[in-house]
Z-matrix of the N, CA and C atoms (Angstrom, degrees):
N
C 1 1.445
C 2 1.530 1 111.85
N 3 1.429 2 106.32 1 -16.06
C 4 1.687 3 99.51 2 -162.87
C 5 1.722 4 91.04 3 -76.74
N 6 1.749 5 138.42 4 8.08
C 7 1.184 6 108.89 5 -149.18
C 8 1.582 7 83.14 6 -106.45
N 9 1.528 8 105.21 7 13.78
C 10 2.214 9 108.61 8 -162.87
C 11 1.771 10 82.34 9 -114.65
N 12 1.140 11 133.97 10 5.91
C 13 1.198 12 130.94 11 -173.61
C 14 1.824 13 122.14 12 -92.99
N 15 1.220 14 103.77 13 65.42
C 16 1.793 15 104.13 14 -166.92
C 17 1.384 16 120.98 15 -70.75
N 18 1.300 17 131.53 16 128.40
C 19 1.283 18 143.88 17 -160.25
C 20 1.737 19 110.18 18 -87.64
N 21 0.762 20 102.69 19 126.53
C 22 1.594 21 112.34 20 -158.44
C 23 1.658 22 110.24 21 -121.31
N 24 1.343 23 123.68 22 100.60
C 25 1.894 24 115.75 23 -173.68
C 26 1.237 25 110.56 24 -97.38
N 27 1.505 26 111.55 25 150.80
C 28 1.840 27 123.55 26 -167.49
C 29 1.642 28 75.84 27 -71.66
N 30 0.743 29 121.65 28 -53.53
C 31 1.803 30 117.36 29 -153.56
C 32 1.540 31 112.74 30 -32.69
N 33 1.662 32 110.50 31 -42.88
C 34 1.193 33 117.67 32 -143.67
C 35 1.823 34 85.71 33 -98.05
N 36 1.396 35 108.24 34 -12.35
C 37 1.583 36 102.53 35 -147.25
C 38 1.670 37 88.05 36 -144.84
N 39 1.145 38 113.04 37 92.55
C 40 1.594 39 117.37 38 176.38
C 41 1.224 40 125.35 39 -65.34
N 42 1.511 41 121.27 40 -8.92
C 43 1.151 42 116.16 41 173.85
C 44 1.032 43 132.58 42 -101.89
N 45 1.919 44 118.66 43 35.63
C 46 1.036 45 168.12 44 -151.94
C 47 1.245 46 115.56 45 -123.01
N 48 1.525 47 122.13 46 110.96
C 49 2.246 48 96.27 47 -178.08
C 50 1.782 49 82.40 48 -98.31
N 51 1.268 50 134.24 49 -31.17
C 52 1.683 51 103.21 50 157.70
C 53 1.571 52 93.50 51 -141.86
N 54 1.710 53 81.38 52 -165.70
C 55 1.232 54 118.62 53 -172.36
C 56 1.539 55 102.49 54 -57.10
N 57 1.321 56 114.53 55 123.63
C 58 1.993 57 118.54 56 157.10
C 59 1.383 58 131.83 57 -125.29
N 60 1.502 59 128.33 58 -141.23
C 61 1.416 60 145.14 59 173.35
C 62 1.155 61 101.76 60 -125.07
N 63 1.333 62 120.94 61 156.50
C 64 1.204 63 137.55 62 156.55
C 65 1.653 64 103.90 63 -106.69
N 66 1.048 65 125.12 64 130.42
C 67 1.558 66 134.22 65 -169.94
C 68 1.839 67 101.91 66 -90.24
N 69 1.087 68 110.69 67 63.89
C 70 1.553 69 100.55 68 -176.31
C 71 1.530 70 128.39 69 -83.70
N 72 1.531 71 100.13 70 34.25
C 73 1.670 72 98.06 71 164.64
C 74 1.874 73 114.13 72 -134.87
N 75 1.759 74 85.94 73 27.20
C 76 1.356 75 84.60 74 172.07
C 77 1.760 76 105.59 75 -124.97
N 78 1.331 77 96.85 76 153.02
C 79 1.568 78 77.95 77 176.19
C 80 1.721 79 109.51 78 -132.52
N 81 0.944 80 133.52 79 157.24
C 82 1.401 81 158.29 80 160.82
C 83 1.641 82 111.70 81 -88.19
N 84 1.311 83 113.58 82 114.57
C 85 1.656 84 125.44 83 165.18
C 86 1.393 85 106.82 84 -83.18
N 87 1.511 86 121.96 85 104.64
C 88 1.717 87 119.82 86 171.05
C 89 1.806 88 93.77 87 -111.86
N 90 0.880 89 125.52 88 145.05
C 91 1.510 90 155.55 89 -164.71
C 92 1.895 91 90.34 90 -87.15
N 93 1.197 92 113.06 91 130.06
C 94 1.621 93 116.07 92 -173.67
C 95 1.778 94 102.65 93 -53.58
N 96 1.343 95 95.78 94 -46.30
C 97 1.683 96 111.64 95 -165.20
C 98 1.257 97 119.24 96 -70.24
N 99 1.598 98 105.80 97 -34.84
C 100 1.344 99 105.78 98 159.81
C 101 1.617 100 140.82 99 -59.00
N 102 1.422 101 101.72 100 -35.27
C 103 1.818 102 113.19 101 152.44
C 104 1.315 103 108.98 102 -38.41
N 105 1.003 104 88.90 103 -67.50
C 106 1.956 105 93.22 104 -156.18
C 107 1.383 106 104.00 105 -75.61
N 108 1.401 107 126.64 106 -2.94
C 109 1.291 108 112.26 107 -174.47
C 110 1.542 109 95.63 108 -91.60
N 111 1.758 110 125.48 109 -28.56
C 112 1.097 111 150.22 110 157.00
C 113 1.374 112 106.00 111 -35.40
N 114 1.107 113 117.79 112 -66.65
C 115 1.391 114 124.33 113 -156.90
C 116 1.878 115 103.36 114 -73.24
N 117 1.572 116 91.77 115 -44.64
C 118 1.750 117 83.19 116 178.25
C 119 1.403 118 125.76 117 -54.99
N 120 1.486 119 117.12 118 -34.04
C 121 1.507 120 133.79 119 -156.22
C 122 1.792 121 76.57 120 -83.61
N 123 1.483 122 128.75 121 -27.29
C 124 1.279 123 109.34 122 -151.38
C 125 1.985 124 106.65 123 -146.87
N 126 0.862 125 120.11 124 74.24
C 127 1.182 126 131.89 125 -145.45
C 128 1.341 127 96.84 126 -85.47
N 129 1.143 128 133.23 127 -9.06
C 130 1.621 129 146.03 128 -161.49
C 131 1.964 130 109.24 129 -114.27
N 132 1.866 131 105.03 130 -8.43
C 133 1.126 132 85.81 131 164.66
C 134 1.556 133 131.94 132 -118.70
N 135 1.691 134 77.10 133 26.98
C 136 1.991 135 83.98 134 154.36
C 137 1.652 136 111.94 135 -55.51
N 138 1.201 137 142.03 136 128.49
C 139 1.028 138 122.11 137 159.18
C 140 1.381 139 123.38 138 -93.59
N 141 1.410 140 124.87 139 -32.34
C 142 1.262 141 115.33 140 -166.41
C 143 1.581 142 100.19 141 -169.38
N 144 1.303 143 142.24 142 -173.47
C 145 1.241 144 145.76 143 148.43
C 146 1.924 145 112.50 144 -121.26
N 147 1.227 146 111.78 145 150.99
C 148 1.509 147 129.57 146 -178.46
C 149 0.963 148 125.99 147 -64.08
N 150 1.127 149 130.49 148 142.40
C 151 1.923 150 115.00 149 -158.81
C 152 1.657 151 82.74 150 -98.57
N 153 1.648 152 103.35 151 142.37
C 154 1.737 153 116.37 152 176.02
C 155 1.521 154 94.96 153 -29.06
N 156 1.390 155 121.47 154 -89.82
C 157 1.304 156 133.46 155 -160.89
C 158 1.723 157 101.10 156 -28.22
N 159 1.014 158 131.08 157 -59.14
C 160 1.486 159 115.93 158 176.62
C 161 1.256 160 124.15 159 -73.14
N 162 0.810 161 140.74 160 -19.28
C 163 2.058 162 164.22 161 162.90
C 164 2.401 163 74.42 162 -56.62
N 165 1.013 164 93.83 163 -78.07
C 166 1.452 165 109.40 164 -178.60
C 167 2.346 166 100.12 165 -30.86
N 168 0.793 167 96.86 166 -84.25
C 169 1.593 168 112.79 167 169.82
C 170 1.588 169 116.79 168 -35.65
N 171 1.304 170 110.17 169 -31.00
C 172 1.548 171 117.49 170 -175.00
C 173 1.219 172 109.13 171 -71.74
N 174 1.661 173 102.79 172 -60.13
C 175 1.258 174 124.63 173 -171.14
C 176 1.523 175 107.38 174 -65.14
N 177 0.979 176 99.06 175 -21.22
C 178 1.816 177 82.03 176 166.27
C 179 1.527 178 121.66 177 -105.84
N 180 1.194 179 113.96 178 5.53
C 181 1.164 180 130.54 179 158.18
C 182 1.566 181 133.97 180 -60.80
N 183 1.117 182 94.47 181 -51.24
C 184 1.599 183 126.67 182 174.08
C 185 1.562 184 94.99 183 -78.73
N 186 1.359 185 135.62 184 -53.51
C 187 1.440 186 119.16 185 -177.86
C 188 1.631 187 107.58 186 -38.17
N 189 1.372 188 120.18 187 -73.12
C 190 1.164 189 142.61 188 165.93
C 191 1.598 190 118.71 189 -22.03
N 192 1.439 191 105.69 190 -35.80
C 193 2.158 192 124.98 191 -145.79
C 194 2.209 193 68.77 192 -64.52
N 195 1.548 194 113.26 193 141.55
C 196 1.536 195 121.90 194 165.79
C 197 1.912 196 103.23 195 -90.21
N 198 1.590 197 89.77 196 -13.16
C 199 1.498 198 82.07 197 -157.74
C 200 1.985 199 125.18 198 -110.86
N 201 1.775 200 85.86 199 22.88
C 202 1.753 201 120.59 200 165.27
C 203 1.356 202 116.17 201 -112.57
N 204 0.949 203 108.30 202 144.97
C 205 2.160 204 102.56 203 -169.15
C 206 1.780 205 79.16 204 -94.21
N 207 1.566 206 99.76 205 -178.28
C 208 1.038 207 113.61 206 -162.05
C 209 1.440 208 104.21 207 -99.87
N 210 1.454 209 146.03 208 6.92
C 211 1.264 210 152.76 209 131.73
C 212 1.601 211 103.69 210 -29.16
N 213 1.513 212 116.36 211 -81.56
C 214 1.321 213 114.66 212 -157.70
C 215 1.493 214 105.55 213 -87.83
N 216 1.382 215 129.63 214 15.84
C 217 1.475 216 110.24 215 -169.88
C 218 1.982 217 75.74 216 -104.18
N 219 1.506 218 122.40 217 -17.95
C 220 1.420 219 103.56 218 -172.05
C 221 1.521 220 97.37 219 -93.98
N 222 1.176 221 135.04 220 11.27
C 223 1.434 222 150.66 221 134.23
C 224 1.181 223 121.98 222 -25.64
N 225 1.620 224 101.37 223 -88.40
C 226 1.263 225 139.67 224 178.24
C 227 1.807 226 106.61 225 -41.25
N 228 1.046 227 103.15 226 -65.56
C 229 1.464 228 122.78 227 171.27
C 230 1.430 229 120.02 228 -31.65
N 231 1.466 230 77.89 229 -64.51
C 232 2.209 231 95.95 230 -167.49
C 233 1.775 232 90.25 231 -54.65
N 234 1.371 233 115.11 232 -67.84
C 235 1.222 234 102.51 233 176.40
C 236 1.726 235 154.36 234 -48.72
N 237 0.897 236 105.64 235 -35.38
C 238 1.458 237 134.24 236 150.93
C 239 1.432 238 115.68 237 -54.11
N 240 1.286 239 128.09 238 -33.54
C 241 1.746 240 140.80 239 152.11
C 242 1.587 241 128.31 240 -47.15
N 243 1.524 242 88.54 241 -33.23
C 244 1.527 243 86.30 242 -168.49
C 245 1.838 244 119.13 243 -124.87
């Protein structure tokens, strides 16, 4: 599992109080509508966006993750692409 584990620095990513992982062989189902219904009521908890290079790191993480079927890792992917 440690190889789905992406290393993530406050430096690069301020909305960070430190350095972590990104857990990329687990996944969370959030409902599209529910974001945005989230986000409208709350517009302040965008925190930040991912620098390419880790978006970059994820995605190959998740290729790899044994423990996402291959539906949502070409999910995961497509999105993270664009």
């Amino acid at each position: 599992m440690m190889q789905c584990q992406v290393p993530i620095d406050s430096v690069s990513h301020n909305f960070l109080n430190h350095d972590s992982f990104i857990a990329c062989h687990e996944v969370f189902s959030i409902k599209r509508d529910e974001v945005i219904r989230a986000l409208m009521v709350d517009p302040s908890s965008i925190k930040g966006i991912i620098s390419p290079s880790i978006r970059d790191h994820i995605k190959s993480a998740v290729k790899i993750a044994k423990t996402i079927d291959k539906d949502k890792k070409t999910r995961i992917i497509s999105a993270l692409e664009k």
